[in-house]
N, C-alpha and C positions, 0 to 999 in steps of 0.2 A: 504494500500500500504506500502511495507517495503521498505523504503530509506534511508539513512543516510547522513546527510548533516555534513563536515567535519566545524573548526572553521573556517577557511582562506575562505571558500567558503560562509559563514554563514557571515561574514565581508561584502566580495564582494557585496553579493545580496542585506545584508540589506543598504546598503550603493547608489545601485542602487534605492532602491526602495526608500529611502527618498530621493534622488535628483530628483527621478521621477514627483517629484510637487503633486501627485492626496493623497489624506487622505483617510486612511484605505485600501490604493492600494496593492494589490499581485501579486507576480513574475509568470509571466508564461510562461513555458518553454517547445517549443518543439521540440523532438526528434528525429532523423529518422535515420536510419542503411548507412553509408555511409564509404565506402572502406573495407576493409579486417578485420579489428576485431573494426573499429571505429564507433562513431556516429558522426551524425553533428547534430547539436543547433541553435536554434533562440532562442532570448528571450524577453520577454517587460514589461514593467511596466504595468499593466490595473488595473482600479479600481472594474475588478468582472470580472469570469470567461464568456469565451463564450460558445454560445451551444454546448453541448459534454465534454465540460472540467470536471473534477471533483476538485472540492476543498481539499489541503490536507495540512495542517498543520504541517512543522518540524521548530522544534530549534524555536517555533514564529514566523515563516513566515510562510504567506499563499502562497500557487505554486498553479496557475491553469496548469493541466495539462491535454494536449489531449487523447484519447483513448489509441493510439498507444503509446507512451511516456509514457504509462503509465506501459505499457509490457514490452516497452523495458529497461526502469531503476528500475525494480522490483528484490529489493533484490542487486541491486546498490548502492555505496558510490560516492557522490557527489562533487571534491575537488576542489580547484581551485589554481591555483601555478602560481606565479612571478617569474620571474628569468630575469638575465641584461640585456636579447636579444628576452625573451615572455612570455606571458600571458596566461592565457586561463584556461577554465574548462577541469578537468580530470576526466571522469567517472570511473571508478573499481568496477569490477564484480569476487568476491571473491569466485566465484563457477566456473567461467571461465578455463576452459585446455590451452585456446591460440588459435592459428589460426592455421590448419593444410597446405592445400597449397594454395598458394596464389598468383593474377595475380596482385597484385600491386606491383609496382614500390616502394613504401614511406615503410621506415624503420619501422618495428615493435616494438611496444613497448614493455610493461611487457604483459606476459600473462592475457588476460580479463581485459586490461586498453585501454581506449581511448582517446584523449587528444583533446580539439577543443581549438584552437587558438581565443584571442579576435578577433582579425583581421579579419579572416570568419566568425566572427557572425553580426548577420545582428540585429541590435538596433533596436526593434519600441517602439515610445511612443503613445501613446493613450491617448487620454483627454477624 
């Protein structure tokens, strides 16, 4: 799988994954196509993938990741950005054209960038 995980994002995760409490635990994060050129995200700490995930190794961190999430962040840059008023992962797809026409409402980003918000992401911890 071609991913790249940015440092800021590479901070965030492993930062999650040691306050996650589990030893030798990996991030795993999934994916799904949501509004006009975005993805939405879940994520959790677990200590081993679940059935269907594959195991994949960037920057030192283990990512279980599901089938689908698998397609869809393939050849994706993984970042994640602070600023005074939000948070959140931004994916970027540097082979992306952009969105041509579109019935959403929510302002577009950079061509082939998607941004999820902490806030919509839904935290599991798993023991």
């Amino acid at each position: 799988m071609d991913i790249t995980v940015t440092a800021s994002a590479e901070k965030f995760i492993k930062r999650m994954v040691r306050f996650g409490g589990i030893p030798n635990a990996g991030f795993r994060m999934s994916v799904s196509p949501g509004g006009c050129s975005g993805l939405s995200a879940e994520f959790s700490v677990e200590a081993g993938p679940k059935d269907g995930d594959a195991t994949v190794t960037v920057s030192g961190i283990k990512f279980f990741f599901p089938a689908e999430s698998r397609l869809l962040l393939q050849g994706y840059t993984i970042d994640f950005s602070e600023t005074p008023t939000s948070s959140g992962f931004v994916f970027t797809n540097p082979n992306a054209a952009g969105c041509g026409s579109c019935s959403s409402s929510a302002p577009a980003g950079a061509p082939g960038t998607a941004s999820v918000s902490i806030s919509s992401i839904q935290v599991k911890h798993s023991h």
